[in-house]
C-alpha positions in Angstrom: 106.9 -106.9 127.0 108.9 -103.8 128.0 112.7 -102.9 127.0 115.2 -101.4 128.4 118.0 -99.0 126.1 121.1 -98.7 127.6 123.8 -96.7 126.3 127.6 -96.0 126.4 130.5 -94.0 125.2 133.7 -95.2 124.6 136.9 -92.8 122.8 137.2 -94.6 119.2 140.8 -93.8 119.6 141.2 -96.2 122.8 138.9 -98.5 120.6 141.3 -98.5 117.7 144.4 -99.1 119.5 143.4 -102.6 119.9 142.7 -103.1 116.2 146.2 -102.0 115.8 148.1 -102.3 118.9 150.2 -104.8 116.8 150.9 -106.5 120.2 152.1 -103.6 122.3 149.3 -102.3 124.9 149.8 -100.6 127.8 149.1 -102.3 131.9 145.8 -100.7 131.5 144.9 -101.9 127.9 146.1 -105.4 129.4 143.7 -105.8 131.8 140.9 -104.6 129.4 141.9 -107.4 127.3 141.9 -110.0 129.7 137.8 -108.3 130.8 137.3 -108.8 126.4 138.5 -112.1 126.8 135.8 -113.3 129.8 133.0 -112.0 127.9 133.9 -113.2 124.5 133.6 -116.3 126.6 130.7 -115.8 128.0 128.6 -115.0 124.8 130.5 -117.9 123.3 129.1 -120.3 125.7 125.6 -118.6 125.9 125.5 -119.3 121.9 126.4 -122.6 122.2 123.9 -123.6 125.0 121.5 -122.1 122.3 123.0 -124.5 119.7 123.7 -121.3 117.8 126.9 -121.9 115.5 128.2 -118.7 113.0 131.3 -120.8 111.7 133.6 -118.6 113.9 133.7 -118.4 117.4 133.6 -114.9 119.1 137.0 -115.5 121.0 138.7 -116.4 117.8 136.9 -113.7 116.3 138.2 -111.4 118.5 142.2 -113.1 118.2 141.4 -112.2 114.6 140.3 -108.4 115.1 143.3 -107.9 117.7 145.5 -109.0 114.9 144.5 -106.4 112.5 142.4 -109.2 110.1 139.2 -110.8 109.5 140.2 -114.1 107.4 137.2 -116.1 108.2 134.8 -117.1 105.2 132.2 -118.4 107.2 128.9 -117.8 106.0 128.2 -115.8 109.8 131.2 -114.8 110.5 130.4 -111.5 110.3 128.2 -111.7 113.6 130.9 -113.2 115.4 133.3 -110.4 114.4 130.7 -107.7 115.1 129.8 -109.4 118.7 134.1 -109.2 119.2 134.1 -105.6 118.5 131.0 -104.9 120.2 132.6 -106.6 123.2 136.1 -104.4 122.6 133.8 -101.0 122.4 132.1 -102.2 125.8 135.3 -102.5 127.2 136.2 -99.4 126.6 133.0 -97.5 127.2 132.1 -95.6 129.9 129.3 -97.3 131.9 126.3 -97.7 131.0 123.1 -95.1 131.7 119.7 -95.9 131.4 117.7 -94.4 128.1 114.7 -95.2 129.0 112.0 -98.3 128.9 109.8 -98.7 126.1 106.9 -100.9 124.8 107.8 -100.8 121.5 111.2 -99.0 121.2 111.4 -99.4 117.4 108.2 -97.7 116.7 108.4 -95.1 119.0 112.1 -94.0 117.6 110.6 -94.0 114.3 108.1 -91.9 115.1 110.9 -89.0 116.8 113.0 -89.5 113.7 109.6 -88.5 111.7 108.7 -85.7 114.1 112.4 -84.4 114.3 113.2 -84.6 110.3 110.1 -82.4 109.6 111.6 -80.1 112.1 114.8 -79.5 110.0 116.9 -82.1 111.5 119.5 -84.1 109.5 119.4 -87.5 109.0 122.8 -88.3 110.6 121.7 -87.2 114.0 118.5 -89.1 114.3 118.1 -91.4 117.3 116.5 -94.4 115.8 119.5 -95.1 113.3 121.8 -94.8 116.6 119.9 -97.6 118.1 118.7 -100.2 116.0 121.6 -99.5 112.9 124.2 -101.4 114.2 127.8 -100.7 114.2 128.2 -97.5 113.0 131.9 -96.4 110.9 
């Protein structure tokens, strides 16, 4: 089975003015959030047609991220609020462009990290970290 990588950008500032927007966003930021709001949604009811429960939903996670806080103690809440701000970076993103389609995409970005750290390069600007490390700070 093949996959595909897609990737995005998005400006962390127009990302972080919705962790902090303490209720005051712009027309434009407005109609982003109502967009978050459909596709926290949507991969809420996609989990639970799996049966898939983290202990937080990923619209309330995303109420809780708007609001500057991540209270929840539920044991997977942290997937909820990652999915949230996934969903809040796609928003923001510019659209998406094709990486490429891959086999085994794991192995084969290992295998340029390899070949690129013996050339010299850091390890902050390998690829494979990029795509498979998760939300990066």
């Amino acid at each position: 089975m093949s996959h595909n990588i897609a990737y995005s950008t998005a400006d962390q500032a127009d990302v972080l003015a919705f962790l902090s927007s303490n209720g005051t966003l712009t027309a434009d930021q407005e109609r982003r959030l109502e967009s978050m709001r459909k596709f926290a949604r949507l991969r809420q009811d996609g989990l639970d047609h799996e049966r898939i429960d983290w202990g937080l939903s990923i619209p309330e996670a995303l109420d809780h991220l708007l609001a500057g806080r991540t209270p929840s103690e539920a044991e997977c809440a942290g997937n909820s609020y990652t999915a949230a701000l996934q969903i809040i970076i796609d928003r923001n993103a510019s659209d998406p462009s094709h990486l490429g389609t891959y086999s085994k995409p794991s192995s084969f970005f290992s295998l340029v990290d390899e070949e690129m750290r013996r050339l010299g390069v850091p390890p902050d600007l390998l690829p494979h970290g990029y795509l498979y490390g998760g939300l990066a700070s």
